[in-house]
C-alpha positions in Angstrom: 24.6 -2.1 -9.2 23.1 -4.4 -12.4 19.7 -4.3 -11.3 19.6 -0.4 -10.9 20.8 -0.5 -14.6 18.2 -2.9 -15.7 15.4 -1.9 -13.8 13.7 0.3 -17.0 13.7 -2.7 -18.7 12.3 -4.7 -15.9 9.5 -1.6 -16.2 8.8 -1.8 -19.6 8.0 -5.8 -19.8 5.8 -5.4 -16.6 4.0 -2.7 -18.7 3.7 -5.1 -21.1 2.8 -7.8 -19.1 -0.1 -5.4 -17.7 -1.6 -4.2 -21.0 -2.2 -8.0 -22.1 -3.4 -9.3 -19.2 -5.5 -6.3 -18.7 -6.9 -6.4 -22.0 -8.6 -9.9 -21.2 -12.8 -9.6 -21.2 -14.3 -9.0 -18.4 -17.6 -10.7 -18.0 -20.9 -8.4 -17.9 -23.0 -10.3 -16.3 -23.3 -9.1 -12.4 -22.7 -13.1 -11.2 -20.3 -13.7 -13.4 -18.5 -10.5 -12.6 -18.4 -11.4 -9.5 -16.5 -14.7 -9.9 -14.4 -13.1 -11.8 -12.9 -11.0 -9.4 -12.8 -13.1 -6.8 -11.3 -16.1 -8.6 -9.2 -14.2 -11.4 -6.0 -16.3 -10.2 -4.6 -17.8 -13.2 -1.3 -19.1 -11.5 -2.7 -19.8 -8.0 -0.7 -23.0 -7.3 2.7 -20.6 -7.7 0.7 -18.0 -5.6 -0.2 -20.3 -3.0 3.7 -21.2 -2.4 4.7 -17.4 -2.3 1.7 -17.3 0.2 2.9 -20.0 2.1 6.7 -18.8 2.0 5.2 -15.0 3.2 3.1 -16.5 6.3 6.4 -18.6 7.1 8.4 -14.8 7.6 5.0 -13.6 8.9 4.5 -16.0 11.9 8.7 -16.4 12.9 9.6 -12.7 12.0 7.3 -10.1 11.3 4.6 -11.1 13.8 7.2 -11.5 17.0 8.6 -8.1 16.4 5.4 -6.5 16.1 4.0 -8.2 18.8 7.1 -6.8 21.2 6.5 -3.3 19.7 2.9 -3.5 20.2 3.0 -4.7 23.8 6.6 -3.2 24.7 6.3 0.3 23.8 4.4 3.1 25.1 1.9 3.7 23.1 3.3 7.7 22.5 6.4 6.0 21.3 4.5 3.8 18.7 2.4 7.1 17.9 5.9 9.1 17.5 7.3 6.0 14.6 3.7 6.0 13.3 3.6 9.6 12.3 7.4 9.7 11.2 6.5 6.7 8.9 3.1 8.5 7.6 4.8 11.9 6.8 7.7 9.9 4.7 3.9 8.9 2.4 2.5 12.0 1.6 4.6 13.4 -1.2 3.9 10.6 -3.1 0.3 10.6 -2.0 0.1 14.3 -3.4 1.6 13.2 -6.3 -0.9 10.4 -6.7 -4.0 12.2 -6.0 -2.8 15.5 -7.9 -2.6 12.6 -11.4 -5.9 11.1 -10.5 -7.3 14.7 -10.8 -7.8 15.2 -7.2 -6.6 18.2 -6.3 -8.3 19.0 -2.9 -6.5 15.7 -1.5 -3.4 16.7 -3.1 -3.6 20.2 -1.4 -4.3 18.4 2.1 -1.1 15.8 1.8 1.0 18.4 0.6 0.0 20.8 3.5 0.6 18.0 6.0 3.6 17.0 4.4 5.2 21.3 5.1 3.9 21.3 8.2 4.5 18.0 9.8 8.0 18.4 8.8 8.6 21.9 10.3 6.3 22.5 13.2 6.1 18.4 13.7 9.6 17.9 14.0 10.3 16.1 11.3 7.1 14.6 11.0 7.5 13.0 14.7 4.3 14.9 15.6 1.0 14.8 13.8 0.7 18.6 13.7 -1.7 18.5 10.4 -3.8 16.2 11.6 -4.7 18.2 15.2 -5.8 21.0 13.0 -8.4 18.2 11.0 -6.2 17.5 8.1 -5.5 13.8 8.7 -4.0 11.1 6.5 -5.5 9.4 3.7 -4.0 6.8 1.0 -3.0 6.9 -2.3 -0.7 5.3 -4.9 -0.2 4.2 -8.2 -2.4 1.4 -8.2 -5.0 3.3 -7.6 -4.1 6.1 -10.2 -3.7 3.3 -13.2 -6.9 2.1 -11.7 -8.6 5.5 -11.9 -6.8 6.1 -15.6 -8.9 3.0 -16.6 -6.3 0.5 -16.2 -7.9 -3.2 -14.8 -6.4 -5.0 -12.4 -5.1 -8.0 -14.3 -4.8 -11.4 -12.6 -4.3 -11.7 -8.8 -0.7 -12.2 -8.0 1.0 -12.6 -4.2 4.0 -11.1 -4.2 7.1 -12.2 -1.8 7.1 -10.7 1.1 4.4 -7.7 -0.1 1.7 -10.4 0.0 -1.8 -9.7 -2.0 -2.1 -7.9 -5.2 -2.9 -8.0 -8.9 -0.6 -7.2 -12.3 -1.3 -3.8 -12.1 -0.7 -2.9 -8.9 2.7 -4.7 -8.4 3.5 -2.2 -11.7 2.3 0.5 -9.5 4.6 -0.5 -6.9 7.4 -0.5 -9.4 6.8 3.3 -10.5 6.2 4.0 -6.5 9.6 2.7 -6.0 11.6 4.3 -8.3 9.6 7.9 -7.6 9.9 7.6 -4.3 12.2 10.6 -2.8 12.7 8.5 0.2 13.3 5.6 -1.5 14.9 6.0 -5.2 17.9 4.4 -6.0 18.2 8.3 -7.9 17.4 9.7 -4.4 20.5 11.1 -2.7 22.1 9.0 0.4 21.0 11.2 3.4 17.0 10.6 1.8 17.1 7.3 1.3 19.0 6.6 4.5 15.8 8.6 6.4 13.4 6.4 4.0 15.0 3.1 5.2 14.8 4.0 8.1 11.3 5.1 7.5 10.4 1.7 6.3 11.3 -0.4 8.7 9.2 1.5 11.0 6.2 1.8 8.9 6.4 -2.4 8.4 6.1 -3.2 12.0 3.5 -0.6 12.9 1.4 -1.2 10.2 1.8 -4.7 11.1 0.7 -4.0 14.8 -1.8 -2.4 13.9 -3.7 -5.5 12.2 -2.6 -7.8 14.3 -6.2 -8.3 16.2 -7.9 -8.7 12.5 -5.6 -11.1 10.9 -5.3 -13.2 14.1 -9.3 -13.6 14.2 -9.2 -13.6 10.5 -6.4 -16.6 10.2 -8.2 -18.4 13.1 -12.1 -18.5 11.8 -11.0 -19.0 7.5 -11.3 -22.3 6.2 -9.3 -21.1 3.1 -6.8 -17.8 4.3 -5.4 -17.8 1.1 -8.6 -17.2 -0.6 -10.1 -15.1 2.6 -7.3 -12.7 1.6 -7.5 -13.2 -1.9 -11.0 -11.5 -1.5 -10.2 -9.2 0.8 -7.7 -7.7 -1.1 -10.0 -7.3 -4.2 -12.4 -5.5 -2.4 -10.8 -3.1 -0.6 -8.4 -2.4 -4.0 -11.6 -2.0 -5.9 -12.8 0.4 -2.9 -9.9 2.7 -3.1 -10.1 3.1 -7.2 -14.0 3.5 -6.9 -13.0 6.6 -3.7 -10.2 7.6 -6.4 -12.8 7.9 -9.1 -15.6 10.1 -6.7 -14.1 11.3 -3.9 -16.8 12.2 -1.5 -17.0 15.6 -1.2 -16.8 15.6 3.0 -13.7 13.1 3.3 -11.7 15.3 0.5 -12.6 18.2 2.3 -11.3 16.4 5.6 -8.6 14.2 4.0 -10.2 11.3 6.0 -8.1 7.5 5.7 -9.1 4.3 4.3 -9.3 1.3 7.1 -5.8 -0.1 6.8 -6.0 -3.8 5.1 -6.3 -6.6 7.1 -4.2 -8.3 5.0 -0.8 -9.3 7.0 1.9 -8.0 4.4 -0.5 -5.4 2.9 0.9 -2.8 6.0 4.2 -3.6 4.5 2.7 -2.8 0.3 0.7 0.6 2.3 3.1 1.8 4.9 6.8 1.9 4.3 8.0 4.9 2.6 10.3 2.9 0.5 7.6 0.8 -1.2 
């Protein structure tokens, strides 16, 4: 297909994109910081119709099927998808933590990744993670992040919902890494990785659906509620990335999964 051809080129302008945007100065002063991040949203009236557009799929597709899933299924079925989807991460995940200089956490996704997939069936059963090596996240976000990269201005991206410049370039790298999930991935992979995906969307977006509910009810502003949101917890996985605690390496314990209502989709498909 074209875009498989031109997607290096797509790569190297949002590279580009990222190291002027990127290079902009940040404030020092702790106020002003602080306003910076939060309202560093240069092209919000364009983000607030992609917002608009993504709650629109949100509320008439997204939410209805994960409502039937939540409420439908037993919950050992949901936990069976769950861990399939979470296995299809961790190579990637390794891959991430093993750049950021993390080796411990690579180690710990890489041994759940061999075992899950043999003695879990395929990575249907959480074998790993009954022996106290559990999940955590990682991507390439978070690795630029770590390398030093800034975030750039906030974007919201169709249908992936809140991010910045440099982690929708993240998502770009994730995509064409991905063994599940490359275009340069052979058919039975990818096939698994759709498949993958689709499950990882609607239980990651199960699993917030308490959160964003309250969270969409009580904001005066969801847009910017989210838009702050997603800052935070961004600039909370680079600063983990940076120092990993020495106990949660050791145990490979999880971020909270975002609140955010397409953020499961950015997190938890294998694909993306």
């Amino acid at each position: 297909m074209i875009w498989f051809r031109r997607f290096p080129l797509f790569l190297a302008g949002a590279f580009f994109i990222l190291s002027v945007t990127c290079c902009a100065p940040v404030p020092t002063d702790p106020d002003d910081r602080a306003d910076y991040e939060h309202n560093h949203d240069p092209a919000e009236p364009v983000n607030r119709k992609i917002f608009a557009a993504n709650m629109a799929v949100d509320h008439y597709v997204l939410q209805p099927v994960a409502r039937a899933y939540k409420s439908d299924l037993p919950e050992h079925v949901q936990l069976v998808g769950h861990n399939f989807a979470t296995n299809l991460q961790e190579p990637q995940i390794a891959l991430n933590d093993a750049l950021q200089g993390n080796m411990g956490r690579s180690g710990h996704s890489a041994f759940r990744f061999a075992i899950n997939s043999t003695l879990g069936l395929g990575g249907l059963f959480d074998v790993a993670g009954g022996w106290g090596v559990v999940h955590h996240d990682s991507d390439f976000g978070q690795t630029f992040g770590v390398w030093g990269i800034g975030s750039g201005p906030f974007v919201e991206l169709p249908l992936l919902g809140s991010s910045n410049v440099r982690d929708g370039v993240g998502t770009a790298v994730g995509i064409i890494t991905n063994p599940f999930g490359s275009f340069l991935a052979p058919v039975p992979l990818t096939t698994i990785g759709y498949v993958g995906s689709g499950i990882g969307v609607v239980d990651g977006r199960a699993e917030v659906l308490k959160a964003t509910d309250q969270l969409e009810r009580n904001s005066l502003d969801y847009y910017a509620t989210l838009r702050s949101i997603s800052w935070q917890q961004r600039a909370k996985l680079i600063a983990d990335g940076k120092n990993p605690d020495a106990e949660k390496a050791k145990n490979g314990q999880s971020e909270p999964k975002s609140p955010a209502p397409f953020v499961p989709f950015f997190r938890s498909s294998p694909y993306f």
